[in-house]
C-alpha positions as CSV (number, residue, x, y, z in Angstrom):
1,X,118.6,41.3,104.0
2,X,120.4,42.1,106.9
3,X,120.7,38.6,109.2
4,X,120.4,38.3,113.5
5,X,123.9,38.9,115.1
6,X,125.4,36.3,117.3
7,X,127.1,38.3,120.3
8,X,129.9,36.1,121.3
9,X,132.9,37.9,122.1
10,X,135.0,38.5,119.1
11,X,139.0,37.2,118.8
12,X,141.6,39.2,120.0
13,X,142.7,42.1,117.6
14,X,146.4,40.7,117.5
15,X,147.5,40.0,113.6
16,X,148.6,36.5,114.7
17,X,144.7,35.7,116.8
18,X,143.3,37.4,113.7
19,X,145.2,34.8,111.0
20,X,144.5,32.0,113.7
21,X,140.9,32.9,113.3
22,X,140.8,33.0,110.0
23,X,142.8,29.4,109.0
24,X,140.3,28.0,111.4
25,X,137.4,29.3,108.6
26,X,139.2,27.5,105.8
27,X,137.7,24.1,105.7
28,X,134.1,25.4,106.9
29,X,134.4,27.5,103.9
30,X,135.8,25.0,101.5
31,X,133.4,22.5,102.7
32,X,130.4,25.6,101.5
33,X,132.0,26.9,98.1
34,X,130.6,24.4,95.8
35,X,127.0,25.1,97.3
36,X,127.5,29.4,97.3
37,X,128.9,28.8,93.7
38,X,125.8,27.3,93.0
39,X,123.3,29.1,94.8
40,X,125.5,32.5,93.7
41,X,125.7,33.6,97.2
42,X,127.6,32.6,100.0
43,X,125.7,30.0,102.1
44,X,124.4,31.2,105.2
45,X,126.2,28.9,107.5
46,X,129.2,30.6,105.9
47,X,128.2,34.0,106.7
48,X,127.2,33.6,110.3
49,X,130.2,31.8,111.3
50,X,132.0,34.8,109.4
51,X,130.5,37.4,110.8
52,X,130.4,35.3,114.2
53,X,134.4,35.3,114.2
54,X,134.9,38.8,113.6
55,X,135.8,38.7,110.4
56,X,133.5,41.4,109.1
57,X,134.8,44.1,111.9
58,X,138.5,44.0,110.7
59,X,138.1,47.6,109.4
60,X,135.9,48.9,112.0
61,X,137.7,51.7,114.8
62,X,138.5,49.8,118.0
63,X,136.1,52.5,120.2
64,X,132.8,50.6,118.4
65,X,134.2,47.5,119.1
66,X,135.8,46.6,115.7
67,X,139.2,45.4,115.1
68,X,140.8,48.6,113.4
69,X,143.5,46.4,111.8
70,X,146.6,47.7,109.0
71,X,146.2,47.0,105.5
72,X,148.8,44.3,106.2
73,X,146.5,42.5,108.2
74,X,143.4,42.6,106.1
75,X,145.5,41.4,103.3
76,X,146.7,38.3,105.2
77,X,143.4,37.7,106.8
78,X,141.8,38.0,102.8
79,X,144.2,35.5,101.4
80,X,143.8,32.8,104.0
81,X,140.4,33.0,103.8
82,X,140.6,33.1,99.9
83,X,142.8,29.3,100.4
84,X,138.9,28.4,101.6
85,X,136.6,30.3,99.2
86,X,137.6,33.0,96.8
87,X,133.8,34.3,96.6
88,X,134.1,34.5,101.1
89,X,137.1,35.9,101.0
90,X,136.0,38.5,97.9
91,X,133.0,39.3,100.2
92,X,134.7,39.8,103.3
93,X,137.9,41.9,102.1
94,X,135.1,44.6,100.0
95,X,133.1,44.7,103.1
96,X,136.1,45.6,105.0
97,X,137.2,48.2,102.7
98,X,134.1,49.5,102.9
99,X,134.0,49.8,106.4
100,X,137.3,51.2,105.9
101,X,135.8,54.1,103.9
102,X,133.0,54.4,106.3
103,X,135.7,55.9,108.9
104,X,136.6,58.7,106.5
105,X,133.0,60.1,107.2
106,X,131.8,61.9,109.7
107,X,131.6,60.4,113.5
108,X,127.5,61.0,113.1
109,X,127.7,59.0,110.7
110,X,129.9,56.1,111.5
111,X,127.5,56.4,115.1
112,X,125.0,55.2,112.5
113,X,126.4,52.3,110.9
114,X,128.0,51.1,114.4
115,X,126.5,52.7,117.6
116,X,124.6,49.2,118.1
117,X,127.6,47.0,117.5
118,X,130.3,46.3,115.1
119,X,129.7,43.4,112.9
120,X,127.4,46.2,110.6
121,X,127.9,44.5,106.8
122,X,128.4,46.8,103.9
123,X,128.4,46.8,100.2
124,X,128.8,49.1,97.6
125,X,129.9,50.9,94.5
126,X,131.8,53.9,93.8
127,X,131.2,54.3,90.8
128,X,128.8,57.6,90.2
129,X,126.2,55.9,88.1
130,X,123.3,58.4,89.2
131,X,121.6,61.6,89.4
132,X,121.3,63.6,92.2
133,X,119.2,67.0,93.2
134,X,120.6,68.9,96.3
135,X,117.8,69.5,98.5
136,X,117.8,71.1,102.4
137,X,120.5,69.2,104.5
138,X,121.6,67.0,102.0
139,X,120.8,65.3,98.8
140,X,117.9,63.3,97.0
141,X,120.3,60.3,95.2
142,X,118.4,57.7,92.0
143,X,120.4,55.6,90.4
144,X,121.7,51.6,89.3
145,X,124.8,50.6,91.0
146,X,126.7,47.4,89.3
147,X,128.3,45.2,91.0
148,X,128.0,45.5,94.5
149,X,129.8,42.5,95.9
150,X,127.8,41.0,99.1
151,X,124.5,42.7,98.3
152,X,122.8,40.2,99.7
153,X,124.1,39.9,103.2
154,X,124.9,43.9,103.4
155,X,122.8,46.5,106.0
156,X,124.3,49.2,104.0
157,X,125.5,50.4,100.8
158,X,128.2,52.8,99.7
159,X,127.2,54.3,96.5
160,X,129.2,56.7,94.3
161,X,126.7,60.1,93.1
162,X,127.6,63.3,90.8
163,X,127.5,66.0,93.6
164,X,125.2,69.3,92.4
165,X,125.1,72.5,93.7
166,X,121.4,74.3,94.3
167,X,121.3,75.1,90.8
168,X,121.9,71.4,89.8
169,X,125.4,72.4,88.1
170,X,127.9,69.1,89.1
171,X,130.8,70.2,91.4
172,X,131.8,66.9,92.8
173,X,132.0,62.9,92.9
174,X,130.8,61.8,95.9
175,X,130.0,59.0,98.2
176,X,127.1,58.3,100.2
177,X,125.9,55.9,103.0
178,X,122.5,54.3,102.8
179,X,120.4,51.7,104.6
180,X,119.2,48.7,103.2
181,X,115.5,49.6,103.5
182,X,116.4,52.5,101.0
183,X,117.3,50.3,98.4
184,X,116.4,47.2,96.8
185,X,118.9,44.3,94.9
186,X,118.5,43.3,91.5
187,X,119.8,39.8,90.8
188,X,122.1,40.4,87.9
189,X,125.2,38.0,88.9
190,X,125.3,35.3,85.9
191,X,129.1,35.2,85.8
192,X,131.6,32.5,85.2
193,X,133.6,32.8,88.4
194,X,133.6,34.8,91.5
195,X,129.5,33.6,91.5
196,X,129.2,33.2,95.4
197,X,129.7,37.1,95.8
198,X,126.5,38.1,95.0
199,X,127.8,41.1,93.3
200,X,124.2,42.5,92.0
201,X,122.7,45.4,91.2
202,X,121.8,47.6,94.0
203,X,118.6,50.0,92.8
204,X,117.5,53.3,94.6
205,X,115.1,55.5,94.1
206,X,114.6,59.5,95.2
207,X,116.4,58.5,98.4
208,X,117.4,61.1,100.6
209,X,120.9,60.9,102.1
210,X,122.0,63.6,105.0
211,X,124.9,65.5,104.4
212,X,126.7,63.8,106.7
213,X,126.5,61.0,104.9
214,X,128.6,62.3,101.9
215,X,132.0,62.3,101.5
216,X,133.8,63.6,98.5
217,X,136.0,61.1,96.5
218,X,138.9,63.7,94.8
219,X,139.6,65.0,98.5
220,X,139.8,61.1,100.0
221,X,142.0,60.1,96.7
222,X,144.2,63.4,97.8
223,X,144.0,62.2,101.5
224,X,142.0,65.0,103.1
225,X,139.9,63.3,105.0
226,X,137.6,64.9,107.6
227,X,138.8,65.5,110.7
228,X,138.2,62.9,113.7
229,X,137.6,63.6,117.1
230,X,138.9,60.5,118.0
231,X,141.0,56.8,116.2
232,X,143.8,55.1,114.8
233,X,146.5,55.9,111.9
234,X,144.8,53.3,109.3
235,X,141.5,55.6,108.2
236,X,144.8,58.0,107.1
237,X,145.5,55.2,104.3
238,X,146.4,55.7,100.7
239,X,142.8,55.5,99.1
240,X,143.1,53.8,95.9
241,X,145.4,52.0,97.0
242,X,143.6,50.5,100.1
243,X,140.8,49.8,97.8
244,X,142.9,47.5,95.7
245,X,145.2,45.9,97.5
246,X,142.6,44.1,100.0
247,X,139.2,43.5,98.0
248,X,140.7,42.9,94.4
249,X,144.3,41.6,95.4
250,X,144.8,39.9,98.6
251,X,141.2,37.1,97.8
252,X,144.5,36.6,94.5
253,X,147.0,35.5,97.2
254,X,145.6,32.8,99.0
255,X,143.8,31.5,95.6
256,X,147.2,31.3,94.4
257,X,147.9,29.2,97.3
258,X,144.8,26.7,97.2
259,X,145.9,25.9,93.6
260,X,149.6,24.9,94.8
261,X,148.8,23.3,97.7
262,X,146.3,21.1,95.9
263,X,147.9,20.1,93.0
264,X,150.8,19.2,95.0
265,X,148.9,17.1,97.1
266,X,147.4,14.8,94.3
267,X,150.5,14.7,92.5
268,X,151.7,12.0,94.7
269,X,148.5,9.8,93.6
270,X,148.4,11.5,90.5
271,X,149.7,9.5,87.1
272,X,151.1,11.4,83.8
273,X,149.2,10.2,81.4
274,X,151.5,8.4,78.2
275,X,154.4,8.5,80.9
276,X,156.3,5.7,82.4
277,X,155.9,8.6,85.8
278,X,153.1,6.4,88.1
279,X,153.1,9.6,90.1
280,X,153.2,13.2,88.8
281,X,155.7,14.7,91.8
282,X,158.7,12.0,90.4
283,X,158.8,13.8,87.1
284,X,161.5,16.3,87.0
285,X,159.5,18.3,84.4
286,X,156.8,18.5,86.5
287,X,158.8,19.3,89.7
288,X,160.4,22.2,87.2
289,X,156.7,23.9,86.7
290,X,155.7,23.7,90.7
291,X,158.6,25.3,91.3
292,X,158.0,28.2,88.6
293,X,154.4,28.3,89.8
294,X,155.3,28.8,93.3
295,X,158.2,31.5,92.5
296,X,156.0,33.3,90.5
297,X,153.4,33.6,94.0
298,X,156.1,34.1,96.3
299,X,156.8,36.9,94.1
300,X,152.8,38.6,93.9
301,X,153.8,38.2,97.5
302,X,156.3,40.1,98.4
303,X,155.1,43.0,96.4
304,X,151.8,43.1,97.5
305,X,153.9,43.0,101.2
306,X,156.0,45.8,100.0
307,X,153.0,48.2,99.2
308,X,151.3,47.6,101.9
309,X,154.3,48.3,104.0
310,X,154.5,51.5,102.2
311,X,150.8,52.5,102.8
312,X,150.6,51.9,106.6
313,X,154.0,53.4,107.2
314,X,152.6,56.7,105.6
315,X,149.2,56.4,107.9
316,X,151.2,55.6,110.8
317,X,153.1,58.9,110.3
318,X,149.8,60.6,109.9
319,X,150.9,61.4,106.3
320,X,149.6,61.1,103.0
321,X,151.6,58.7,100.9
322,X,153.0,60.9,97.9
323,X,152.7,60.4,94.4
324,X,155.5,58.3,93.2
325,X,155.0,56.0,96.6
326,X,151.3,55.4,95.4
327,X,151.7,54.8,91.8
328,X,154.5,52.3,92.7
329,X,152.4,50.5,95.0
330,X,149.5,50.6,92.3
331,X,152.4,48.8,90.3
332,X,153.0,46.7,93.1
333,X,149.5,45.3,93.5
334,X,148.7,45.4,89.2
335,X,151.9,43.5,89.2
336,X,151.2,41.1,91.5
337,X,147.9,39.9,89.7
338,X,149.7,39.1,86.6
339,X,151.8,36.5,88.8
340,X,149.2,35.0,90.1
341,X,147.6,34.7,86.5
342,X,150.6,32.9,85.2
343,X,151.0,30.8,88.5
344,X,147.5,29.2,88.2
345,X,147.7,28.5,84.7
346,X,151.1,26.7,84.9
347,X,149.6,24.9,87.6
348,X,146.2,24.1,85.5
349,X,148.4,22.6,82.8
350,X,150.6,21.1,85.3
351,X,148.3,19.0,86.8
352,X,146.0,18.2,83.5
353,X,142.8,18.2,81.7
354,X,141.3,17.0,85.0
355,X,141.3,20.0,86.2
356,X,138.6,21.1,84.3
357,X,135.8,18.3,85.7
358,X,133.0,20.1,87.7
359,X,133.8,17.9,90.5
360,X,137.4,19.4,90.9
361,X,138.2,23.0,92.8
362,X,141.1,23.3,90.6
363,X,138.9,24.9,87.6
364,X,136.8,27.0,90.6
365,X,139.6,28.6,91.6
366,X,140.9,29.3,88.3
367,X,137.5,30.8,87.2
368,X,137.9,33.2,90.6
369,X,141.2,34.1,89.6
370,X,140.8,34.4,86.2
371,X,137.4,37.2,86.7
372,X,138.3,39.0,89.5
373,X,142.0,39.9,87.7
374,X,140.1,41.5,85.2
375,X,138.8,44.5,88.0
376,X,139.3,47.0,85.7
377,X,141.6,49.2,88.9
378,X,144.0,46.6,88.2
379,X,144.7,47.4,84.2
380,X,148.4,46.4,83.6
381,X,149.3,48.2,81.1
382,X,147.4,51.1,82.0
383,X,149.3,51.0,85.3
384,X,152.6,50.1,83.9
385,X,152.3,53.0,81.7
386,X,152.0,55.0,85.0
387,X,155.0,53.5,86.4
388,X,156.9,54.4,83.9
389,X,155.9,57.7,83.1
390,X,156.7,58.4,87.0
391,X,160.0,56.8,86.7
392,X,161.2,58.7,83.6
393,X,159.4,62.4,85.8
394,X,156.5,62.4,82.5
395,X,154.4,64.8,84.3
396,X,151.5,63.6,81.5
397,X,148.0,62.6,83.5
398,X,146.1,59.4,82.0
399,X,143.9,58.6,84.8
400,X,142.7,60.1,88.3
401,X,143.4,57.3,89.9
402,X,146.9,57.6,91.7
């Protein structure tokens, strides 16, 4: 699974090179979509010029060569990618979060994954669908794991297990590294959008995984991470909220974007049909909907910029971001989606039933929206219900993750 590495020396680490980098992608990767969409993974033109430009080593710490950037940049770098290809995008920010997990383990183990260089692809799922037996220095893991986004490009998964003691009694959730050749991928990704990600099922079988390979999920959601001998603030991150805001919400952002920039662009050639209006953008109607359309995503913006402000500011202080600061950014991000939701639909109606021919991106990128928003860590009203329980000091728990 795991394709040669081109060893051209990566872009500067800079957020602006990073970005530069990235809008460079965009038309490569709009020029590919329609192809990965059909094929149901990303082309492999796609993912060498990808991984070529660095933009699989955003997460990795700067001493094995990897970019080590904030939350902040990963979103940015996600959403301009996403303006592209939601499914790239998808596949590079949950590879990158991965990675991102990966430097909450041990050093052994992240000398593993990127001793021989740092453009190491992961996928994964946390998710402890499995059984496990605890065996001399570590654990013997089986189990199914759905959906692990990028399965088919990854040299590792992340995969979530029941932790048992020696007498098989569950004492833990965990989360263990493995290598490719210990696992095998299931093509299960008939889906309606998001198709390019390859999001399959990834199948293991009496696979033994080192202890050092483990790390437990309620300490990392509580921020007590292992200690490091060496790196940056960003492996201090919020958890949950690291794993949401750049896999599920940032790919949101820049689909947001495509859909306004496009259907502004054709609606200067663009008739409304049983209209006198020759051209959509001289209709005061329709100049009243692009405008909601593009409040509404300046909006998803600004809070999805607002928590991740909030969660690097709290790794950069080598603190853990505290309870009301991570349920509001949960809030933030959950929020955000539901803009974007509204955005692309006004926009879909905006523009007209021709959005829906085969031929057009419009109804791609809606499809992309419209399944990843259903990620079921970005509930709304789950979320909003933890909002306001914080804001009203209801100490009543609903779910674990906060």
């Amino acid at each position: 699974m795991a394709e040669s590495r081109n060893e051209n020396t990566p872009p500067s680490s800079e957020p602006s090179e990073l970005l530069r980098t990235a809008r460079e992608l965009v038309p490569l990767l709009a020029r590919n979509a329609e192809q990965g969409e059909r094929d149901r993974r990303l082309t492999d033109e796609s993912v060498k010029t990808l991984t070529e430009s660095g933009m699989f080593r955003l997460a990795v710490p700067k001493r094995y060569g990897g970019h080590e950037a904030s939350l902040r940049t990963l979103v940015d770098v996600s959403a301009t990618l996403a303006e592209g290809d939601g499914s790239a995008s998808w596949v590079v920010a949950v590879g990158n979060s991965l990675t991102w997990v990966t430097s909450l383990f041990p050093e052994q183990a992240q000398d593993e994954l990127f001793g021989a260089g740092p453009d190491t692809r992961l996928s994964g799922v946390l998710t402890p669908s499995a059984t496990a037996e605890r065996v001399d220095g570590g654990y013997r893991v089986s189990g199914r794991w759905h959906y692990a986004s990028g399965s088919w490009h990854a040299d590792w998964s992340l995969i979530g297990f029941p932790v048992p003691d020696s007498s098989g009694q569950i004492v833990d959730q965990g989360i263990a590294l493995i290598p490719a050749a210990d696992y095998t991928v299931e093509d299960t990704w008939f889906v309606a959008g998001m198709r390019a990600t390859g999001s399959n099922c990834v199948v293991a079988q009496d696979v033994f995984v080192p202890d050092h390979r483990v790390v437990s999920v309620p300490k990392a959601m509580a921020g007590d991470y292992p200690v490091q001998r060496s790196g940056g603030p960003h492996p201090r991150s919020a958890f949950v909220q690291f794993l949401t805001a750049a896999p599920l919400v940032a790919p949101q952002l820049g689909l947001a974007r495509a859909a306004l920039r496009f259907v502004g662009e054709k609606s200067a050639e663009k008739a409304i049909t049983f209209t006198y209006f020759e051209k959509q953008r001289d209709s005061t109607a329709f100049q009243l909907r692009v405008a909601e359309a593009a409040q509404k995503i300046d909006t998803a913006h600004l809070h999805v910029q607002r928590a991740a402000a909030d969660i690097d500011a709290a790794a950069r202080r080598g603190e853990a971001l505290d309870t009301p600061g991570r349920i509001r950014a949960r809030a933030d991000l959950s929020g955000a989606i539901g803009h974007v939701t509204e955005a692309i639909d006004i926009l879909l109606t905006a523009h007209g039933a021709g959005a829906f021919a085969e031929a057009n991106p419009l109804q791609r990128i809606w499809r992309d929206s419209a399944v990843s928003a259903r990620h079921a860590i970005l509930q709304p009203s789950m979320i909003k219900e933890l909002y306001g329980k914080t804001l009203l000091g209801v100490e009543e728990q609903i779910s674990p993750l906060v």
